[in-house]
C-alpha positions in Angstrom: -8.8 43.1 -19.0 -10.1 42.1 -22.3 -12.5 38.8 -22.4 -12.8 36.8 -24.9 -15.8 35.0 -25.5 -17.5 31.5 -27.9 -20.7 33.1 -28.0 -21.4 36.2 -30.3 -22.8 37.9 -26.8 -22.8 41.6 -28.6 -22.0 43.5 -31.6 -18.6 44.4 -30.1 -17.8 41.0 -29.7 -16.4 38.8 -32.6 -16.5 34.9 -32.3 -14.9 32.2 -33.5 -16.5 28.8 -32.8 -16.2 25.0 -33.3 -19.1 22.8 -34.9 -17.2 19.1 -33.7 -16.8 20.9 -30.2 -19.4 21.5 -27.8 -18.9 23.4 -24.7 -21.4 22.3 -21.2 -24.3 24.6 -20.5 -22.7 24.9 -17.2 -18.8 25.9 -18.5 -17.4 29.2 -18.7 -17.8 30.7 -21.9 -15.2 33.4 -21.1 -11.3 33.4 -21.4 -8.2 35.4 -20.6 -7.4 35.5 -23.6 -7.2 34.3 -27.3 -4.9 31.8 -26.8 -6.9 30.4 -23.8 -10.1 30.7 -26.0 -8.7 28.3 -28.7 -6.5 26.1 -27.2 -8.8 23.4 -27.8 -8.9 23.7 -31.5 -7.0 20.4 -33.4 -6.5 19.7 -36.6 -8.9 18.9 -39.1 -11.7 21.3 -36.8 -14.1 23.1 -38.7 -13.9 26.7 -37.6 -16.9 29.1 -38.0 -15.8 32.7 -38.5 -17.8 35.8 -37.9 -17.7 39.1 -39.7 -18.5 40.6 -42.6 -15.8 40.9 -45.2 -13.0 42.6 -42.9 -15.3 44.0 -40.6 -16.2 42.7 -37.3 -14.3 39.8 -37.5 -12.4 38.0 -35.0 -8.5 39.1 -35.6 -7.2 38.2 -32.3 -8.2 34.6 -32.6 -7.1 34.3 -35.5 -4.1 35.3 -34.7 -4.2 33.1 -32.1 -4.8 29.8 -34.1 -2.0 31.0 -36.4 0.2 30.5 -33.6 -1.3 27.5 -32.0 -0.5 26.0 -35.5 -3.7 23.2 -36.4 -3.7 22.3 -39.5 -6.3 21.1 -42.1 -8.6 23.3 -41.0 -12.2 23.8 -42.9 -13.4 27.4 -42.5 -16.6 28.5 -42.5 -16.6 32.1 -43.4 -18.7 34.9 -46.1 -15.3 35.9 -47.0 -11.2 34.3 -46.8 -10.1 37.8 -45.6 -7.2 39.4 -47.9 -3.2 38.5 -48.4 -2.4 39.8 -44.6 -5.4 39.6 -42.8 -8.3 37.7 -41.8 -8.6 34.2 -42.8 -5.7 35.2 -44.8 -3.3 35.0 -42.2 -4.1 31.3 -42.0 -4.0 30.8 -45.5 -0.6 32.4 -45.3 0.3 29.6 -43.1 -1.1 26.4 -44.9 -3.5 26.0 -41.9 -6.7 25.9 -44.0 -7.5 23.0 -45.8 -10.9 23.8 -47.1 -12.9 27.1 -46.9 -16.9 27.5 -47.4 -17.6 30.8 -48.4 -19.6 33.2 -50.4 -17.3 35.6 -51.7 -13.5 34.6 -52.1 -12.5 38.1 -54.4 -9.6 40.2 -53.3 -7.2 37.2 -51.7 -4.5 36.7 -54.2 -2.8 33.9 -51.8 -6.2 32.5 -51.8 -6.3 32.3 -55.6 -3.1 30.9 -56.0 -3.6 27.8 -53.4 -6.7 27.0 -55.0 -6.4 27.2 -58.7 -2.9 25.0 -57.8 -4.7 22.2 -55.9 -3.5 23.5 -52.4 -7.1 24.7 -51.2 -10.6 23.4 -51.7 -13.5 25.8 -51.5 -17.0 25.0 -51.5 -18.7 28.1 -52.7 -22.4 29.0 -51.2 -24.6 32.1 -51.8 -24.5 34.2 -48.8 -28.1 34.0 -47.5 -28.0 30.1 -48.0 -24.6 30.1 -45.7 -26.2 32.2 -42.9 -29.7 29.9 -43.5 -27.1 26.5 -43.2 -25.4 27.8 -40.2 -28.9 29.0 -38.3 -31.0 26.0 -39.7 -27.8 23.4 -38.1 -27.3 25.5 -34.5 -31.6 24.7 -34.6 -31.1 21.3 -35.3 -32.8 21.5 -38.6 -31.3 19.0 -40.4 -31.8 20.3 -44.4 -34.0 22.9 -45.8 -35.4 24.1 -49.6 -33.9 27.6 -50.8 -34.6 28.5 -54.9 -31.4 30.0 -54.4 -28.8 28.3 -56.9 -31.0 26.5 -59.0 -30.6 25.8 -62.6 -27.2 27.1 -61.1 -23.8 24.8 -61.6 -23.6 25.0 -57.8 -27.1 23.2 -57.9 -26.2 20.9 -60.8 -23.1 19.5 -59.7 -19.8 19.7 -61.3 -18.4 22.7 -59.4 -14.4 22.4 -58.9 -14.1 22.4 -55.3 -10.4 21.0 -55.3 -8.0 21.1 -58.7 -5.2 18.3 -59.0 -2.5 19.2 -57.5 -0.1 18.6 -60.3 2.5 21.1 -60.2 1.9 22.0 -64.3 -0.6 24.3 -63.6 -2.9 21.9 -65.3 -6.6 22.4 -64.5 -7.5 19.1 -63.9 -10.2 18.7 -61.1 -10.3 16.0 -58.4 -13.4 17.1 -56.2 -16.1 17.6 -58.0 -19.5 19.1 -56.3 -21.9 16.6 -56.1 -25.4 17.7 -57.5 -28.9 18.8 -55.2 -31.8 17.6 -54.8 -34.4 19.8 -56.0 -38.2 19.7 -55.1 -41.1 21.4 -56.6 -43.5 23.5 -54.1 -46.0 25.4 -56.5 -44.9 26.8 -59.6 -41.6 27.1 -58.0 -38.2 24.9 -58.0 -36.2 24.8 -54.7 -32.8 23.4 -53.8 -32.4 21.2 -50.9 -29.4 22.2 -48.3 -28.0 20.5 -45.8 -27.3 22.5 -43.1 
């Protein structure tokens, strides 16, 4: 019998987990399978999704939220997976409704629901995502990185969500907001939120 488990345990084991859910110290962790292990998830959850580009990551629960069918979904991911799978599969479905990444190449579905208004995507380098993700499971509300600055991801005005106005115009409605930036030497540093 395959388990399924919340908690990246090994390498062999792929996770998908929930940052509004919390699961007791004392619960069981470990599930018959997918559908079991994210039965829980609703819409408008923020998934986070293991995995590096296609490898490692965690098809059967995603296939199991595609069939459990929450919507609005904001994944945290390095990558949106390609056309057919991954994170694509969910994209496929109009499940996800916002996706922080680092890389989004090689999705054309992906492409298409963003650049038409369907999809916003908050873009992040890839060490700053892993630092946001560790720095928030430690309770560490913010840190500095001199990752992105001088950067329009650190400036503000990235297009995180085009208008949705069926012309293909390229109009944007959510705009990112700009960082803080602090000065620790000679060097200028980004604040994150984590």
């Amino acid at each position: 019998m395959i388990m399924f488990h919340r908690k990246l345990l090994s390498a062999n084991i792929s996770v998908l987990s929930r940052s509004k859910h919390t699961i007791a110290k004392s619960s069981n962790k470990v599930f018959a399978s997918p559908a079991a292990a994210v039965a829980d998830i609703s819409d408008g959850d923020t998934l986070l999704v293991g995995g590096f580009g296609l490898c490692g990551i965690p098809q059967f629960l995603i296939e199991a939220v595609k069939e459990a069918g929450p919507r609005n979904l904001t994944c945290v991911s390095n990558n949106a997976g390609v056309d057919d799978f991954g994170l694509g599969k969910l994209l496929q479905t109009n499940q996800v409704k916002r996706m922080v990444s680092s890389y989004v190449g090689e999705n054309k579905n992906f492409e298409k629901q963003y650049l038409s208004g369907q999809l916003e995507v908050e873009l992040t380098p890839q060490g700053t995502l892993a630092e946001k993700l560790r720095a928030g499971g430690a309770g560490i509300p913010a840190f500095f990185t001199s990752t992105a600055f001088g950067t329009v991801i650190q400036q503000g005005g990235f297009p995180i969500k085009y208008k949705a106005d069926g012309k293909g115009g390229m109009e944007v409605e959510i705009a990112s907001k700009p960082r803080e930036t602090r000065k620790f030497g000679d060097r200028t540093y980004v604040m994150e939120e984590a």
